[in-house]
Short mmCIF file of the C-alpha atoms (twelve columns), coordinates in Angstrom:
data_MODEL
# 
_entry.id   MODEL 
# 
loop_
_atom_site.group_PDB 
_atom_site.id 
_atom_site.type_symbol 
_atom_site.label_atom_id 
_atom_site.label_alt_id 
_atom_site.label_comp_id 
_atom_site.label_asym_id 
_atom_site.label_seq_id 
_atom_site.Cartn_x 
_atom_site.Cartn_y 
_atom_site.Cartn_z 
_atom_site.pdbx_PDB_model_num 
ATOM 1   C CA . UNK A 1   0.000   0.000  0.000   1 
ATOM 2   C CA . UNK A 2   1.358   3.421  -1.090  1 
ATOM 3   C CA . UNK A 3   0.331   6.366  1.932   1 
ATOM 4   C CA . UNK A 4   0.774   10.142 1.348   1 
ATOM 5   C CA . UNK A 5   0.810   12.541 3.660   1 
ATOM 6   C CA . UNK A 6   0.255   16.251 2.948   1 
ATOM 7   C CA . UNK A 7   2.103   18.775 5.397   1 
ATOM 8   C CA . UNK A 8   1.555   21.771 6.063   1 
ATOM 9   C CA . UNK A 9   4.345   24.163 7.589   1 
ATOM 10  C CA . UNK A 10  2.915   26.541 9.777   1 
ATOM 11  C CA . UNK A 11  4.005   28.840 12.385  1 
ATOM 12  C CA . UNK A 12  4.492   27.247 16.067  1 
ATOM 13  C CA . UNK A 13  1.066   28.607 18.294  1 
ATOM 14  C CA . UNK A 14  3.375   30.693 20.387  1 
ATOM 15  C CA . UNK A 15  4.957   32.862 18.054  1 
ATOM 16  C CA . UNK A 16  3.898   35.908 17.993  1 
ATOM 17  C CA . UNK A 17  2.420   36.820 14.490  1 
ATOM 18  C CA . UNK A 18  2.656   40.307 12.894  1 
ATOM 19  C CA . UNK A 19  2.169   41.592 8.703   1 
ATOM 20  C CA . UNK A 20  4.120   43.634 6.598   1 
ATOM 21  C CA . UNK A 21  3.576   45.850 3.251   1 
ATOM 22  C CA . UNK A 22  0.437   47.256 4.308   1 
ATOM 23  C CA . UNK A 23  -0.882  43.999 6.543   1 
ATOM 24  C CA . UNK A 24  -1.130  42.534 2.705   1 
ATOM 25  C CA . UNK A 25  2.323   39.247 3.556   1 
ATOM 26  C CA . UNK A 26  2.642   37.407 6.805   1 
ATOM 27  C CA . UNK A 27  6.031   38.274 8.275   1 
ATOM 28  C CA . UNK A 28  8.383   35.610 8.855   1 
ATOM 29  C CA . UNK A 29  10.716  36.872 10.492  1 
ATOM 30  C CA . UNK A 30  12.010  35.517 13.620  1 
ATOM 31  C CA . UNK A 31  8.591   32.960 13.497  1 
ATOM 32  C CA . UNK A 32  8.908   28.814 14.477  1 
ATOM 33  C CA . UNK A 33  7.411   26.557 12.375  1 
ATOM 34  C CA . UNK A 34  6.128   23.203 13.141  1 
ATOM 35  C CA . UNK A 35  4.255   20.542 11.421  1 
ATOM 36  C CA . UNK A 36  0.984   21.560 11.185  1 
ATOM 37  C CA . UNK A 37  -0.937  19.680 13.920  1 
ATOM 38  C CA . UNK A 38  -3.635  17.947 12.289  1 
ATOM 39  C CA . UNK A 39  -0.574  16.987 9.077   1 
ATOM 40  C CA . UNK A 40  1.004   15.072 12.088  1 
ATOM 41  C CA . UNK A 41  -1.911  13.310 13.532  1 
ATOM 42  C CA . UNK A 42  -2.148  11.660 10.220  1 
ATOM 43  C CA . UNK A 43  1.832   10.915 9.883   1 
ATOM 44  C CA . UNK A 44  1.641   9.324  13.113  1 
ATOM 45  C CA . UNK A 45  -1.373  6.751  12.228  1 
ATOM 46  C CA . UNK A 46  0.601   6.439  7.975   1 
ATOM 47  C CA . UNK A 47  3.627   4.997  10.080  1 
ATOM 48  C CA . UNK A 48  1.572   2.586  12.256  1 
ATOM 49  C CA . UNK A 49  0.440   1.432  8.906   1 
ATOM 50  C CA . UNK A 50  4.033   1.483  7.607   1 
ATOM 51  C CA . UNK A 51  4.678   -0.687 10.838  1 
ATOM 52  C CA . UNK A 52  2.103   -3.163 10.762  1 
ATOM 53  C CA . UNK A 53  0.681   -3.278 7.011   1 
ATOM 54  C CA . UNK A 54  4.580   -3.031 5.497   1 
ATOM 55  C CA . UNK A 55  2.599   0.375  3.726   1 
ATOM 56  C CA . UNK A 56  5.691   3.182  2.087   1 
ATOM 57  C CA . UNK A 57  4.927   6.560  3.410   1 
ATOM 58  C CA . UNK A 58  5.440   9.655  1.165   1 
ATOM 59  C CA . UNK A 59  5.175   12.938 2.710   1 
ATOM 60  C CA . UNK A 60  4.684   16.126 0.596   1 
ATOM 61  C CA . UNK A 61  4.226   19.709 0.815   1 
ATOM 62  C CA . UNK A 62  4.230   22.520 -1.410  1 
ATOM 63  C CA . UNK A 63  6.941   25.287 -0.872  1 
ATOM 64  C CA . UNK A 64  10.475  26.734 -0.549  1 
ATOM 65  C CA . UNK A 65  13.601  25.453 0.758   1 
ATOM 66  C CA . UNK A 66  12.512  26.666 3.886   1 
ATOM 67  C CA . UNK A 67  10.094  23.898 4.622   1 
ATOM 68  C CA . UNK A 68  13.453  21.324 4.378   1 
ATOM 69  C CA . UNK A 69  13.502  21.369 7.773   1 
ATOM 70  C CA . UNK A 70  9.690   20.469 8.950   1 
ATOM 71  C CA . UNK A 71  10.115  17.562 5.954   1 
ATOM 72  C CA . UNK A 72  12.971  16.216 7.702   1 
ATOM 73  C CA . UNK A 73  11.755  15.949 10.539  1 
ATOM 74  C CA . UNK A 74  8.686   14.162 9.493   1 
ATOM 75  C CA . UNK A 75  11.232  11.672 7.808   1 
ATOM 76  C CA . UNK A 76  13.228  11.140 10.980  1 
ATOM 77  C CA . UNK A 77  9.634   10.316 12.325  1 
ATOM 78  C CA . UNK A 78  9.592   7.374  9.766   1 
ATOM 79  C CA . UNK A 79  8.265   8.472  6.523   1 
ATOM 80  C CA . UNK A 80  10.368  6.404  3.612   1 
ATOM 81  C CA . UNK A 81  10.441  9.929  1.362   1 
ATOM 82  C CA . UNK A 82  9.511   13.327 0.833   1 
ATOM 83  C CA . UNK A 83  8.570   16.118 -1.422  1 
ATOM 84  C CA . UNK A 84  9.035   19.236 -2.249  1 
ATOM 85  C CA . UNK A 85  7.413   21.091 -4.766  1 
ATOM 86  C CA . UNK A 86  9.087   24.259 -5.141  1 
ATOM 87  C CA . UNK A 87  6.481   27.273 -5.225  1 
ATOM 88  C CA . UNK A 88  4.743   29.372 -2.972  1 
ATOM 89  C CA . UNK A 89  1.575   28.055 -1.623  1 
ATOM 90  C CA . UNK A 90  -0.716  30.778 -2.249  1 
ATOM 91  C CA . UNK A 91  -4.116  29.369 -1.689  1 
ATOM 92  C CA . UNK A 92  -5.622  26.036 -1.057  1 
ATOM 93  C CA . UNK A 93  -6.724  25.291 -4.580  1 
ATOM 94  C CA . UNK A 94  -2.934  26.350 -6.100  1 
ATOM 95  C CA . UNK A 95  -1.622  23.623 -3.684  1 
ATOM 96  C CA . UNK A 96  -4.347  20.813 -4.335  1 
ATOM 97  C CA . UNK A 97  -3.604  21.440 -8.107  1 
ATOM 98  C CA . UNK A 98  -0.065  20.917 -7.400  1 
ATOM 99  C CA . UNK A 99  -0.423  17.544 -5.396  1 
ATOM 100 C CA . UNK A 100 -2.854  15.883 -7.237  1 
ATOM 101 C CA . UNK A 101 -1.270  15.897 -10.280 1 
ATOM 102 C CA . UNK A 102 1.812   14.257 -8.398  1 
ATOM 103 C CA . UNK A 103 -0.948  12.172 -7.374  1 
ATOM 104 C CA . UNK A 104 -1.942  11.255 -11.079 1 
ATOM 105 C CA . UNK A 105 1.609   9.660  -11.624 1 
ATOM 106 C CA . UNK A 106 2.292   7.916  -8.322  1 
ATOM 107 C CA . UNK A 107 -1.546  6.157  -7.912  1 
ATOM 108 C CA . UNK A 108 -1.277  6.238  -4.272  1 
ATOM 109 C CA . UNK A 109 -3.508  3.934  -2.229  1 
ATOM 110 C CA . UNK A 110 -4.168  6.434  0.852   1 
ATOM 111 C CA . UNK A 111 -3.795  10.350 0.913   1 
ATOM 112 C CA . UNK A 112 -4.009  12.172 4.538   1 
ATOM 113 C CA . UNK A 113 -4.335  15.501 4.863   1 
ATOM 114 C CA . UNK A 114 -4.848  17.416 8.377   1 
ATOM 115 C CA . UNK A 115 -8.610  18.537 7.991   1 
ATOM 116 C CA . UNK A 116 -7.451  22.171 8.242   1 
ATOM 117 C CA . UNK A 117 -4.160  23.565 8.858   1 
ATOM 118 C CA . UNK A 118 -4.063  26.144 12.368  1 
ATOM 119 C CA . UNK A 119 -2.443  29.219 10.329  1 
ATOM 120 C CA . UNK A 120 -5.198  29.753 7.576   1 
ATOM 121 C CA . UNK A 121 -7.907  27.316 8.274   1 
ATOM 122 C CA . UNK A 122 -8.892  27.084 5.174   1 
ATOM 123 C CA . UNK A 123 -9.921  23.063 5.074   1 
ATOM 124 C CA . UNK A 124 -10.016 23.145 1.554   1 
ATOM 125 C CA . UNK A 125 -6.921  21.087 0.253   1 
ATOM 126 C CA . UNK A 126 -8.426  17.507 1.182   1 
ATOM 127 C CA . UNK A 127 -11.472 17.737 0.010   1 
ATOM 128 C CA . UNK A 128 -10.240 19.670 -3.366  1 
ATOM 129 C CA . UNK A 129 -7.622  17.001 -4.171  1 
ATOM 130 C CA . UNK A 130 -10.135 14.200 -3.660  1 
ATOM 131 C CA . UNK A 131 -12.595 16.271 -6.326  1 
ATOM 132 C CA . UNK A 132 -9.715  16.545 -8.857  1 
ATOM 133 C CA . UNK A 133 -8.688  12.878 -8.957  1 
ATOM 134 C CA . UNK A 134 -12.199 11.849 -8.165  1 
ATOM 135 C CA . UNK A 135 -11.490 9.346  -4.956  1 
ATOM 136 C CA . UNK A 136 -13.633 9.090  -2.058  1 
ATOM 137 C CA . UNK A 137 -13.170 12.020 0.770   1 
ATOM 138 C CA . UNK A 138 -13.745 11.402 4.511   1 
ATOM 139 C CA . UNK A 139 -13.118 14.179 6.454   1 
ATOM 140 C CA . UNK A 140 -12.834 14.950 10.028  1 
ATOM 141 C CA . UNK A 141 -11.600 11.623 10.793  1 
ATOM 142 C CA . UNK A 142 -11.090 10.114 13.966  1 
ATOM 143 C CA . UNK A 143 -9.790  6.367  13.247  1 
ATOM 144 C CA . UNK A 144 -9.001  4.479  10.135  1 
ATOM 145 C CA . UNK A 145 -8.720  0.690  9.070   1 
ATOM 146 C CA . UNK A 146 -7.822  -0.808 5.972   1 
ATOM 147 C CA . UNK A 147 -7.918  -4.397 5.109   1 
ATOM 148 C CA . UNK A 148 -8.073  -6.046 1.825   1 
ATOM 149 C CA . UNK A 149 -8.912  -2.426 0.232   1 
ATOM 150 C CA . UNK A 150 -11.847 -1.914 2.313   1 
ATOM 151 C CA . UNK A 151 -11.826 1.274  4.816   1 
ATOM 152 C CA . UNK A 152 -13.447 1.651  7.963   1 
ATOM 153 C CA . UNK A 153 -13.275 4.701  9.407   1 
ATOM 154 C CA . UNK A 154 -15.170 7.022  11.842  1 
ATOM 155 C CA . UNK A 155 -15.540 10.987 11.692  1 
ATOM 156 C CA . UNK A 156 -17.130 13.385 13.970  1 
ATOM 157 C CA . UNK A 157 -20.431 15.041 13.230  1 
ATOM 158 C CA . UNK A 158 -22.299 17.081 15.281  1 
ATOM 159 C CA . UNK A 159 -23.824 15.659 18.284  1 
ATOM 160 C CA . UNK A 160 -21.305 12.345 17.432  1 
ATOM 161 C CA . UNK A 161 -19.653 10.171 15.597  1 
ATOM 162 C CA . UNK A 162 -20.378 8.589  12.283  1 
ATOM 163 C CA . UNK A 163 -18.518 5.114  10.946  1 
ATOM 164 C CA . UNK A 164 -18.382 4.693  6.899   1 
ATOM 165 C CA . UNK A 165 -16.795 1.882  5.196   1 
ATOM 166 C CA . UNK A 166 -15.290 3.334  1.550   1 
ATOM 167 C CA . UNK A 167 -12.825 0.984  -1.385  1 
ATOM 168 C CA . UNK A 168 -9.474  2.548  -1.839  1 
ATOM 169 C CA . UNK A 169 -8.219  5.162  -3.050  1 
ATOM 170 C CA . UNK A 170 -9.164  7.468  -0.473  1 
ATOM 171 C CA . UNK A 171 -8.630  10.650 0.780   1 
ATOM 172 C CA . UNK A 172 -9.089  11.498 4.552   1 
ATOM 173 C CA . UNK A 173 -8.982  14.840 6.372   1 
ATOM 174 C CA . UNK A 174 -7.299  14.085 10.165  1 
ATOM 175 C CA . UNK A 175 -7.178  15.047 13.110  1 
ATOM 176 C CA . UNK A 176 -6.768  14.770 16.716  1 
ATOM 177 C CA . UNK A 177 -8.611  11.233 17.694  1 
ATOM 178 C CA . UNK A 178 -6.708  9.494  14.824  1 
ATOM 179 C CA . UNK A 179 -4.069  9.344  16.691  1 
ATOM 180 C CA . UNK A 180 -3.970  10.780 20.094  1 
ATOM 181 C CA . UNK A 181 -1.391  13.869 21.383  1 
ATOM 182 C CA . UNK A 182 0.477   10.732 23.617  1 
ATOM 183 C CA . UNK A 183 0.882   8.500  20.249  1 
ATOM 184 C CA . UNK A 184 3.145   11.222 18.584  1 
ATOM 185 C CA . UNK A 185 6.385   10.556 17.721  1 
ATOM 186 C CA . UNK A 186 9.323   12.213 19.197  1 
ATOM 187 C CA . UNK A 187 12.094  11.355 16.513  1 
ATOM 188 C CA . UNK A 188 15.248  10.145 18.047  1 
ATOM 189 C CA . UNK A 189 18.939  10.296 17.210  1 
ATOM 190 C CA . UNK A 190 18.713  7.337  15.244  1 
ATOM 191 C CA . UNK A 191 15.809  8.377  13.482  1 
ATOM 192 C CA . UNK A 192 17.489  11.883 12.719  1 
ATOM 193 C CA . UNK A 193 20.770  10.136 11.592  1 
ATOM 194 C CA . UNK A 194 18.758  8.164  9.182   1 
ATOM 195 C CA . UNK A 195 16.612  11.187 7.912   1 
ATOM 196 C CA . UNK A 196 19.666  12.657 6.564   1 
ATOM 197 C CA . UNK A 197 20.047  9.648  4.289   1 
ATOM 198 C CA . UNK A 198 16.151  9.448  3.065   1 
ATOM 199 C CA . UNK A 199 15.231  11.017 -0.623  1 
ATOM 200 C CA . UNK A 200 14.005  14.345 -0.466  1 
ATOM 201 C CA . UNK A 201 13.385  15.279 -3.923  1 
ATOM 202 C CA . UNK A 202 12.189  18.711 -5.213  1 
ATOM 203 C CA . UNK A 203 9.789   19.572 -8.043  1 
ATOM 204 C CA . UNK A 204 9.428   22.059 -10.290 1 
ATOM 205 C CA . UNK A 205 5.673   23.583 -9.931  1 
ATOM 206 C CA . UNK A 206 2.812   23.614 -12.449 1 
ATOM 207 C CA . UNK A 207 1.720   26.411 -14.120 1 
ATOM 208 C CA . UNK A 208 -1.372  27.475 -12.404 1 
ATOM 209 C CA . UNK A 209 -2.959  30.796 -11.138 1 
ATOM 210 C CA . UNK A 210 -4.571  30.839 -7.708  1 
ATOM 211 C CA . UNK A 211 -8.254  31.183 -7.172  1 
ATOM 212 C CA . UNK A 212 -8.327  33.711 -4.746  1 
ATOM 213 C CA . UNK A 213 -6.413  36.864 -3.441  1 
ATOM 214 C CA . UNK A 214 -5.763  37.657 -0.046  1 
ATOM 215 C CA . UNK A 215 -6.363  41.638 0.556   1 
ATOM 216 C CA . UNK A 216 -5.270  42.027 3.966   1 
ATOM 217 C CA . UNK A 217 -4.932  40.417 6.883   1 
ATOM 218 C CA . UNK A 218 -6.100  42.078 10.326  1 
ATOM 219 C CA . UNK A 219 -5.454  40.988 13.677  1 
ATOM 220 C CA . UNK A 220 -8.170  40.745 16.810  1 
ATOM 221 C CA . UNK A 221 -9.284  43.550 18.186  1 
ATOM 222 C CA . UNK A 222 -7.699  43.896 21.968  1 
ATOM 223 C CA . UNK A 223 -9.326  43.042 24.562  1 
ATOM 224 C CA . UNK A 224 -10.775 45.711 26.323  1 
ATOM 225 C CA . UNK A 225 -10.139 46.942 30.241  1 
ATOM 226 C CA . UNK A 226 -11.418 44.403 33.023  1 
ATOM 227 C CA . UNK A 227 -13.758 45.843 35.296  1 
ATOM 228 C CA . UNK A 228 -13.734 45.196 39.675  1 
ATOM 229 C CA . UNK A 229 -16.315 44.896 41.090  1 
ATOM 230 C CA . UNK A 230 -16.659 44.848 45.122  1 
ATOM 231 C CA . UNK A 231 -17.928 41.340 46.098  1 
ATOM 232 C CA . UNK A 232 -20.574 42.852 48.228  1 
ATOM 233 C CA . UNK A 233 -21.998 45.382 44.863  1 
ATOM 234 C CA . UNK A 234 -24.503 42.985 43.513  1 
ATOM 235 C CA . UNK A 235 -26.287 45.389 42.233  1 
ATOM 236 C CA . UNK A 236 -23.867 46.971 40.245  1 
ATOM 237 C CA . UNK A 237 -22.605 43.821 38.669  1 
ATOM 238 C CA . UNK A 238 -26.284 42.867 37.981  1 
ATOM 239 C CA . UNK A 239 -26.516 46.426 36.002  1 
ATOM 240 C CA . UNK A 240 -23.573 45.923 33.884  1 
ATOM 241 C CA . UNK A 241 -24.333 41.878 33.165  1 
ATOM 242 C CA . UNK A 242 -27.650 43.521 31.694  1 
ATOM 243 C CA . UNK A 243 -26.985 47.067 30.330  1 
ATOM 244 C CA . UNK A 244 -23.298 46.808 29.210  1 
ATOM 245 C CA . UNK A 245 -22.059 42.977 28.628  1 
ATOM 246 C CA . UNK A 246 -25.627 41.959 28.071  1 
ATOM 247 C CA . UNK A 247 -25.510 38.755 29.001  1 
ATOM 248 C CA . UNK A 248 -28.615 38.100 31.297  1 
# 
């Protein structure tokens, strides 16, 4: 069985996040990034599969030579390979475009994709890719089983969880509940050592325009001043509950 994993590299939840040229380009500078959390989710359960099912794992992502350091890490988590197709990733459909006609040459069983990455949350790239190469698409998925090229898998819905049986190829959107935060996988030295000796190989892109334009990019408003209130001033706190935050 033939797995790939899309990855995302996105900047690390703590770093503080600030635009440039007119709040029109994210600013990089001085910014972590990480594999995007959902991506690893689904690396983690592609090398349990690698593990048990003897599957090759492929991971892939779409951008400059400074996402060789987020692929090698997911390497030195166990992936056989990686990817690199060397553009900017301007929106969701430019980078679906881009991996699905890598997709159209390799004929790969399984492709995971985090349901959403955590910088634009688009949640458009799964679902797209499984459109243009017309496979099956279960999204938000919480656990996964293949056997004799029959899926079983389960996804959250609202109020609950849903379990679907599909044929292969597939496309799934993860997420947390695929694998658990515990199951990740912490690469260690040998794994790192080994990375170094794994294929990355980089592509040139297709020629194809985006579908959208980002304008601008704002941040939250602050939040505004806190407000004390003696603990013996109901009324007070009942007036501003009603009148101000109007919440009762």
């Amino acid at each position: 069985m033939k797995i790939l994993v899309c990855i995302s590299n996105v900047p690390d939840t703590t770093s503080k996040i600030n635009f440039v040229n007119s709040n029109t380009e994210f600013d990089t500078q001085g910014v972590q990034f990480i594999i995007n959390p959902n991506d690893e989710f689904g690396l983690t359960r592609a090398i349990w599969m690698q593990q048990k099912q003897q599957a090759e794992v492929t991971v892939i992502t779409v951008g400059d030579s400074s996402c060789e350091p987020t692929l090698r890490k997911c390497l030195a988590i166990g992936a056989d390979k990686a990817i690199r197709i060397d553009a900017e990733p301007t929106d969701g459909f430019f980078v679906a475009k881009q991996i699905a006609e890598i997709c159209k040459k390799e004929s790969y069983d399984l492709i995971i994709a985090g349901r959403e990455s955590i910088d634009h949350n688009g949640g458009m790239v799964p679902g797209l890719i499984a459109g243009m190469l017309d496979y099956e698409y279960i999204t938000n998925c919480i656990s996964l089983e293949i056997d004799n090229g029959q899926a079983t898998a389960s996804r959250e819905i609202d109020g609950g969880k849903e379990v679907v049986t599909s044929e292969i190829p597939l496309v799934i959107g993860s997420q947390k509940g695929l694998v658990e935060e515990s199951d990740l996988i912490i690469p260690n030295m040998r794994g790192i050592m080994q990375a170094r000796k794994k294929p990355l190989e980089v592509m040139a892109p297709l020629d194809v325009s985006s579908a959208s334009k980002t304008e601008s990019f704002q941040k939250p408003a602050p939040k505004g001043e806190v407000k004390l209130i003696a603990p013996d001033d109901i009324d007070t706190l009942i007036d501003l509950l009603h009148n101000e935050a109007k919440v009762i």
